[in-house]
C-alpha positions as CSV (number, residue, x, y, z in Angstrom):
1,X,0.4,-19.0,-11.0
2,X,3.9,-18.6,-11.0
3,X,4.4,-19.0,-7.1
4,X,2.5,-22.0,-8.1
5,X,4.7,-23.1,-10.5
6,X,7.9,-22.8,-8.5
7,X,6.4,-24.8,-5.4
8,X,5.5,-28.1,-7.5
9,X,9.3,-27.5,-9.0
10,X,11.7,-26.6,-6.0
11,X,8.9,-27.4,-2.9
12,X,7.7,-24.6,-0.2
13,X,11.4,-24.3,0.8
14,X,12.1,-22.7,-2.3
15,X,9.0,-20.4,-1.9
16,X,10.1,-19.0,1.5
17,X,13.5,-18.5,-0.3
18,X,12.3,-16.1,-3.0
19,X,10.0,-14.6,-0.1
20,X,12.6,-13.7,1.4
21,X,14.4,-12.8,-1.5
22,X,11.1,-10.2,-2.5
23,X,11.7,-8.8,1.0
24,X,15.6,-7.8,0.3
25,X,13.9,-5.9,-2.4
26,X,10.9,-4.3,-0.9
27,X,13.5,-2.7,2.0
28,X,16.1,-2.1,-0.9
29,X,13.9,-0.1,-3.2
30,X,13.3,3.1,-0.9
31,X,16.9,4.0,-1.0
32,X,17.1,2.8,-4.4
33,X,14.2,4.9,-5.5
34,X,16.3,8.2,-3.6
35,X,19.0,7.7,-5.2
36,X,17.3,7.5,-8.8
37,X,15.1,11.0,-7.8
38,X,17.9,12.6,-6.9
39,X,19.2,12.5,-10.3
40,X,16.3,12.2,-12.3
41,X,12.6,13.7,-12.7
42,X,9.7,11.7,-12.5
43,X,9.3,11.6,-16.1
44,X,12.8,9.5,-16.0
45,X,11.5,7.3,-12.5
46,X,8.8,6.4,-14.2
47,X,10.2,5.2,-17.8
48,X,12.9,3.6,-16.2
49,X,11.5,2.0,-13.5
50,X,8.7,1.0,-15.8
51,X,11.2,-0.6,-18.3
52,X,12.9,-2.4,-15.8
53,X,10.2,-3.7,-14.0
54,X,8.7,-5.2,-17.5
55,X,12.2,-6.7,-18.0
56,X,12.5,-8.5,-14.5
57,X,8.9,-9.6,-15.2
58,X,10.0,-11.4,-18.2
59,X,13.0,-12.9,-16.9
60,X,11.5,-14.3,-13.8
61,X,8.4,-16.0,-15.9
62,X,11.1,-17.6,-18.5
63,X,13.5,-18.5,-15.4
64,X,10.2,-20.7,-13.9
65,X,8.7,-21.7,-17.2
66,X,11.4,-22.5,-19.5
67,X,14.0,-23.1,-16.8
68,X,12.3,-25.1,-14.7
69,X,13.7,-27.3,-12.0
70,X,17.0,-27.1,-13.1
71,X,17.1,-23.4,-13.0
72,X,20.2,-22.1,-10.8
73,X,18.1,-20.8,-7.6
74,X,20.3,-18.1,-7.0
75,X,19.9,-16.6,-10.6
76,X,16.1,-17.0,-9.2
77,X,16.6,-15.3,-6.3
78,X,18.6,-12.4,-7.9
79,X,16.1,-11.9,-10.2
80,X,13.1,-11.5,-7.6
81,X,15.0,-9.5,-5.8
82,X,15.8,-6.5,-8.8
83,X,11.9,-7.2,-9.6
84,X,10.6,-6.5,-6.4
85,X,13.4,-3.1,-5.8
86,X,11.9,-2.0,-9.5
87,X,7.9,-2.8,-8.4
88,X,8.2,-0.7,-5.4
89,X,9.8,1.7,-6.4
90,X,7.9,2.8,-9.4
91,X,4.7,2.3,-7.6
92,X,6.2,4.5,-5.3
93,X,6.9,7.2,-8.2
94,X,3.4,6.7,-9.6
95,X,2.0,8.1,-6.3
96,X,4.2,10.7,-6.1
97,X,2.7,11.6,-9.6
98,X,-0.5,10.8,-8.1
99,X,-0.2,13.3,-5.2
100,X,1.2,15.8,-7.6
101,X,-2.3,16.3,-9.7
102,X,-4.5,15.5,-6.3
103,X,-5.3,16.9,-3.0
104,X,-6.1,15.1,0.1
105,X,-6.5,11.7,0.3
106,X,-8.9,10.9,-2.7
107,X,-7.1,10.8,-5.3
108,X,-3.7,8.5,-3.5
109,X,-7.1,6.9,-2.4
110,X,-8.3,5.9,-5.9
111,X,-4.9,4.8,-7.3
112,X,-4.2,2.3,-4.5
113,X,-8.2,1.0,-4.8
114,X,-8.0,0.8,-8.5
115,X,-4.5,-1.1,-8.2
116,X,-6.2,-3.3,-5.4
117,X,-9.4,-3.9,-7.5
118,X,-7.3,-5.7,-10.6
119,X,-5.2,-7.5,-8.9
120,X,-8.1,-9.0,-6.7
121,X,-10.2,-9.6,-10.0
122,X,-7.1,-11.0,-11.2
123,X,-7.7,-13.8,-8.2
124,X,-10.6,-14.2,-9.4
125,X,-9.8,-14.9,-13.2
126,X,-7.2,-17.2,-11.9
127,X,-9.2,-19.2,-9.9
128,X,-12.0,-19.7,-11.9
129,X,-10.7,-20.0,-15.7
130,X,-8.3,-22.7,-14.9
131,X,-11.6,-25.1,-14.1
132,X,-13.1,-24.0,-17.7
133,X,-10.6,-25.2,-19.3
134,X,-9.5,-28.5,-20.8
135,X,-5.8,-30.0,-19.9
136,X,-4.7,-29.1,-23.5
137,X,-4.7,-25.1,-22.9
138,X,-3.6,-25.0,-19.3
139,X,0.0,-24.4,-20.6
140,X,-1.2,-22.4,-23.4
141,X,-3.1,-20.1,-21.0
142,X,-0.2,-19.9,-18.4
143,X,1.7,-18.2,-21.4
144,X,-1.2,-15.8,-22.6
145,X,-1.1,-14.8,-18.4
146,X,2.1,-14.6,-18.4
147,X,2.4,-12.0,-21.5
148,X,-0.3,-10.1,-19.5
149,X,1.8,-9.7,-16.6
150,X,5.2,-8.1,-19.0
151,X,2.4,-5.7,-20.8
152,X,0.8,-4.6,-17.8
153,X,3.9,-1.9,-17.4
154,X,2.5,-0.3,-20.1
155,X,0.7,2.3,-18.4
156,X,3.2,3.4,-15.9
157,X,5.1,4.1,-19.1
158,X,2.8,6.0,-21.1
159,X,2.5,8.1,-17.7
160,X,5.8,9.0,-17.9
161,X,5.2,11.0,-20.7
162,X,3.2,13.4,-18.3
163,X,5.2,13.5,-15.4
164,X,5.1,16.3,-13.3
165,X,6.9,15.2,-10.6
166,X,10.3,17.4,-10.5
167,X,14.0,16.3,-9.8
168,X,14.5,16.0,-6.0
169,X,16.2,18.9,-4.3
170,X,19.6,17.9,-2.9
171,X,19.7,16.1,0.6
172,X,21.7,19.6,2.0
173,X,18.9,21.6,0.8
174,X,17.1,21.9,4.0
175,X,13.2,21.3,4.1
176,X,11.9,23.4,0.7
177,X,8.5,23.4,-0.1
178,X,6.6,23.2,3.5
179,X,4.9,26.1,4.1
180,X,2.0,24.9,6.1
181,X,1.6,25.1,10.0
182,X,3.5,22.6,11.9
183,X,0.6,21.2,13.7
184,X,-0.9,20.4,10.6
185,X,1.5,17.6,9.6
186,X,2.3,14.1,11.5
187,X,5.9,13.5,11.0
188,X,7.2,11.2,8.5
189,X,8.4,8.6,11.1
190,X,5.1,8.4,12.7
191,X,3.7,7.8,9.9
192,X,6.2,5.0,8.2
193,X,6.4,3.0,11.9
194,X,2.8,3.7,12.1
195,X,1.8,1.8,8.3
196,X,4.3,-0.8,9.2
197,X,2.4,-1.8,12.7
198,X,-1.4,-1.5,11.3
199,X,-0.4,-3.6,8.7
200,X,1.2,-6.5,10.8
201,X,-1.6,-6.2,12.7
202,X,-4.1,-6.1,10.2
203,X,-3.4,-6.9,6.8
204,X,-2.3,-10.6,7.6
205,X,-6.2,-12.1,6.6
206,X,-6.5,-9.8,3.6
207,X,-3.3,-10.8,1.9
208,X,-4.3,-14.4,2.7
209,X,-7.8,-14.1,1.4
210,X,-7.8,-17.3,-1.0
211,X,-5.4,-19.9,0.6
212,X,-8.5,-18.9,3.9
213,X,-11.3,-19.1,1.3
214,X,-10.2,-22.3,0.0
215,X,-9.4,-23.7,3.4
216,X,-12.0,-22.9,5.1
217,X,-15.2,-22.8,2.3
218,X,-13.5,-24.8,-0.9
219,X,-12.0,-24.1,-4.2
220,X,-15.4,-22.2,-5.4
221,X,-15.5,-20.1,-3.0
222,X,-12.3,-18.0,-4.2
223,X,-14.1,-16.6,-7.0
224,X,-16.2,-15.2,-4.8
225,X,-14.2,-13.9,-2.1
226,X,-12.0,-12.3,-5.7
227,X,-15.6,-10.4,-6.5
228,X,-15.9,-9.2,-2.8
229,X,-12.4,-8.0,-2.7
230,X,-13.0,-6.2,-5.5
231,X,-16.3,-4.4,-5.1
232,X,-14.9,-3.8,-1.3
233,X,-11.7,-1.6,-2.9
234,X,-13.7,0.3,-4.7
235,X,-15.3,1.4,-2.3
236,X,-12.1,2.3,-0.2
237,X,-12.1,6.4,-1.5
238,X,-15.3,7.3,-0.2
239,X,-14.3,5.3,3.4
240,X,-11.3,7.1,3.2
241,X,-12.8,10.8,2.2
242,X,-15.1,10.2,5.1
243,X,-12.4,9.3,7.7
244,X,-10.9,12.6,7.2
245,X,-14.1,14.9,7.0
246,X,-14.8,13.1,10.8
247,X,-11.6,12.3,12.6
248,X,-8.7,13.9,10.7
249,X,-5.8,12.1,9.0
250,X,-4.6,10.8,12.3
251,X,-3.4,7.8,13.9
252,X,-7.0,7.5,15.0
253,X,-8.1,6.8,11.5
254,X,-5.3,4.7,10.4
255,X,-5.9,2.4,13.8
256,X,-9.8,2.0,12.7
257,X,-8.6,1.0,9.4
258,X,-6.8,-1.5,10.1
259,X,-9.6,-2.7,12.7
260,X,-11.8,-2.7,9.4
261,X,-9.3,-4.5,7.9
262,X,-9.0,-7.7,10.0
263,X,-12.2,-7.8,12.5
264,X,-14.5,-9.5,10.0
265,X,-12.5,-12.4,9.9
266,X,-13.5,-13.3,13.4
267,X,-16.5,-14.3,12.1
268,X,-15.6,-15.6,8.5
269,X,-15.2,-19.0,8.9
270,X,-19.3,-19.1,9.9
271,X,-20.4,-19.1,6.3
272,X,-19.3,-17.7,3.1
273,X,-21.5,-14.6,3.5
274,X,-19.6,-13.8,6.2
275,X,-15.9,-14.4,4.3
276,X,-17.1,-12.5,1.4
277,X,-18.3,-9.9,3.8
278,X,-14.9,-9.6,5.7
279,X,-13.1,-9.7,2.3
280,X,-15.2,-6.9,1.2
281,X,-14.6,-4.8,4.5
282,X,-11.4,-5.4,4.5
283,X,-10.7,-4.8,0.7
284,X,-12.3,-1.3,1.8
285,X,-10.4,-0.3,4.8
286,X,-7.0,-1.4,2.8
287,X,-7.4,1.1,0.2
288,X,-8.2,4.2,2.7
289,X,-5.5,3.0,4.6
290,X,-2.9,3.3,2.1
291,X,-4.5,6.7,0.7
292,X,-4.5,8.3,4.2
293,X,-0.9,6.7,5.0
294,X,0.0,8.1,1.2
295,X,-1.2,11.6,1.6
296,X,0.3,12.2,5.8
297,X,3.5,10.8,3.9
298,X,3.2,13.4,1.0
299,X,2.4,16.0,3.8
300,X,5.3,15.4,5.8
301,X,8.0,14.7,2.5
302,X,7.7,18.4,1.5
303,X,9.7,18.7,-1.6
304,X,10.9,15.2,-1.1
305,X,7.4,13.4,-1.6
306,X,8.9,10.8,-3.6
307,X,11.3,9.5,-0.7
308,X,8.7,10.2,1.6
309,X,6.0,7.8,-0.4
310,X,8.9,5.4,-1.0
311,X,9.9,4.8,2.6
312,X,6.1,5.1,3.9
313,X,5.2,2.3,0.6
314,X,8.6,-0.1,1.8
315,X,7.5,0.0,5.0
316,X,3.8,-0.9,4.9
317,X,5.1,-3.7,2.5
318,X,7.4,-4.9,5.0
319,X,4.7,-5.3,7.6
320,X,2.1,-6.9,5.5
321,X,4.7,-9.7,4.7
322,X,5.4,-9.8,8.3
323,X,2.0,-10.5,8.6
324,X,1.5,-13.2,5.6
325,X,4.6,-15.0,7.6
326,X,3.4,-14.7,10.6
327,X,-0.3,-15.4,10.3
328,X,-0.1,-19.4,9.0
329,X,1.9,-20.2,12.1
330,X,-0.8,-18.4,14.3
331,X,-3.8,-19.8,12.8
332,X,-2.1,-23.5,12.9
333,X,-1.8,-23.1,16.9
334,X,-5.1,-21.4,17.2
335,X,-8.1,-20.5,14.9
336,X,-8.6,-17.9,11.9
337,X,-11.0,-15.9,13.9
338,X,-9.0,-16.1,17.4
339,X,-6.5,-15.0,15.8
340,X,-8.2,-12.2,14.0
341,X,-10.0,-11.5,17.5
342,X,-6.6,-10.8,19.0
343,X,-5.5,-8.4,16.2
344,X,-8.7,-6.6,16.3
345,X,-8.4,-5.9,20.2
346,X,-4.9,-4.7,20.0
347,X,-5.8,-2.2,17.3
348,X,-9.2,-1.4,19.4
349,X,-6.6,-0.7,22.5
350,X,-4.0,1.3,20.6
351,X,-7.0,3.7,18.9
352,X,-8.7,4.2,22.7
353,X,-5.4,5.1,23.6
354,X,-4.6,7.9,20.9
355,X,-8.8,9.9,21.2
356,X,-7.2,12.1,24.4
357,X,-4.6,12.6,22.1
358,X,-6.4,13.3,19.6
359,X,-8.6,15.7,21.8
360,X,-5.5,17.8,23.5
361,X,-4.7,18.8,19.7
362,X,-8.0,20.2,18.9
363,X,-7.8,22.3,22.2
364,X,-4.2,23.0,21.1
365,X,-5.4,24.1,17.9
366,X,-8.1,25.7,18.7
367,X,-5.9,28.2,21.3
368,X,-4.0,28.8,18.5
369,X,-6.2,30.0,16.6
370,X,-7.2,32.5,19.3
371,X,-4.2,34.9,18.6
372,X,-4.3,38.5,19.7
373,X,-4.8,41.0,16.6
374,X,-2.5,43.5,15.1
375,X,-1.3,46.5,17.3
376,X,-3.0,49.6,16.1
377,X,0.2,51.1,16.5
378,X,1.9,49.2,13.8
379,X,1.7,50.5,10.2
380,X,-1.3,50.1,7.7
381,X,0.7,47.9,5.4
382,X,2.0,45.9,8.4
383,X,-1.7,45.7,9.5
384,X,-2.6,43.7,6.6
385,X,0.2,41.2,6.3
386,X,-0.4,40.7,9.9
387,X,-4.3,39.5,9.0
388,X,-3.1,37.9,5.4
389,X,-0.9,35.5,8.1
390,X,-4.1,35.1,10.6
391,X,-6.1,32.5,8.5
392,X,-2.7,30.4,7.8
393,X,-2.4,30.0,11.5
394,X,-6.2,29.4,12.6
């Protein structure tokens, strides 16, 4: 609503301004949030980024709803820009709080579905209350949202109080707290160029779900689409449990997410089954996406997963706005589903491409694991440590 707001004061000029302006701080907030865990624990992250965000929050819905249109834009654009460092960063620390309490991806898998599920019931809200209401209480209601959107920090705070996330080791202090095979772990960045490309490539349609809907089905139709999104995100922890059971947290699973993520929209503009249908596929593969990015990040931070999450988080956010900008100029010179046809075959291409890889590892790994046992010459007690280190390896 606010977005809204500021395009019927300032024009879409303005709105690609403070785009821009969000993007300075999505790619300012993972050094920000590395300089802040070097000096604090995640009990402190999380208060203070939780404070601040509920601040900037504030300021940025009395700048467009008090201010207006004579509100200095680059106060504006400040003022997105310290929102959007303080956003990403603490949702950064939350999963980094997240990971601490969880193993494997279902649990990174479940925060970023149940994150993904409000905000796309939140669409739905939007769209749909609005039309109930009478002329009088649109203003009145904008407020009441508003409020919503301040207290919504309170969580993350509350959190805080039950951090467990320590103070980051010193950058000199070499790579503490990895202990685990070498071939076990994709490194850190694979997997942050690896987020950024799946989601240029397929998050585009998702994060455009209700400008498409209303283009290409009408204004009712959002609701809808908000309901599919929804129920698809929630469904997003058992897609991404089963991705590693079959295929491994690999590039290979991240490629078929984002397939998931973008190849029913070849077919939405059809009908609105089919839009409510790619919404709810998509909604799915986005949240296993981010929990299998989240967990090969925390695998590959070591002691530094907050870092680690923050760069991999940045990253992905910087690709999915890449995609949101790049996407309406595509579909105006082409279609919605030709585009989404092309972005589906690319990702098809790039996943056929990494299986031999995929398959030279297990053959890799499985000669590893045939290692020669301990000479009987050596020692009882050397015997044994030798097969306690066996199963590590294997």
């Amino acid at each position: 609503m606010l977005v809204l707001r500021v395009q019927a004061q300032h024009g879409l000029a303005v709105v690609g301004l403070l785009t821009a302006a969000a993007l300075v701080g999505v790619a300012a907030s993972a050094p920000a949030l590395s300089w802040l865990a070097h000096r604090m624990s995640g009990r402190g992250v999380l208060a203070l980024t939780a404070a601040g965000e509920a601040t900037a929050r504030a300021v940025v819905a009395v700048l467009v709803l008090v201010g207006g249109a004579g509100v200095p834009l680059p106060v504006l654009a400040l003022a997105v820009v310290v929102l959007n460092v303080l956003t990403w960063s603490g949702y950064a620390a939350m999963r980094a709080e997240v990971a601490a309490v969880s193993e494997g991806t279902k649990g990174l898998s479940w925060y970023a579905a149940g994150v993904g599920a409000v905000e796309a019931a939140g669409v739905a809200v939007a769209a749909v209350v609005p039309l109930l209401l009478p002329d009088s209480l649109h203003e009145p209601f904008t407020w009441v949202a508003a409020a919503a959107y301040v207290v919504a920090l309170a969580p993350q705070l509350l959190a805080s109080f039950g951090a467990r996330v320590p103070q980051a080791p010193a950058p000199d202090a070499g790579s503490v707290g990895w202990s685990r095979p070498r071939w076990r772990r994709v490194r850190l960045p694979v997997v942050t160029t690896a987020g950024a490309a799946v989601m240029v490539l397929g998050s585009g349609p998702l994060l455009l779900a209700v400008p498409l809907a209303q283009e290409l089905h009408g204004r009712a139709s959002v609701a809808l689409v908000g309901t599919a999104l929804t129920v698809g995100t929630l469904a997003g922890p058992a897609l991404s449990s089963l991705l590693e059971r079959r295929v491994g947290n690999r590039p290979f699973a991240w490629l078929l997410c984002g397939t998931a993520m973008v190849i029913g929209w070849v077919v939405a503009p059809l009908s609105l089954v089919a839009l409510c249908a790619a919404a709810a596929l998509g909604g799915a593969a986005s949240a296993a996406a981010e929990g299998l990015f989240d967990d090969a990040a925390r695998r590959s931070g070591g002691a530094r997963v907050t870092q680690a999450l923050a760069g991999a988080t940045s990253a992905r956010a910087l690709g999915s706005a890449a995609a949101t900008a790049g996407l309406p100029l595509l579909v105006a010179a082409s279609s919605v589903s030709a585009v989404a046809a092309g972005c589906a075959a690319v990702l098809v291409v790039a996943a056929t491409a990494v299986v031999p890889a995929r398959a030279r590892g297990r053959h890799a790994i499985a000669g590893a694991g045939e290692l020669p046992g301990p000479s009987p010459a050596l020692p009882r007690s050397s015997r044994g440590r030798a097969a306690a280190v066996s199963p590590s390896i294997s």
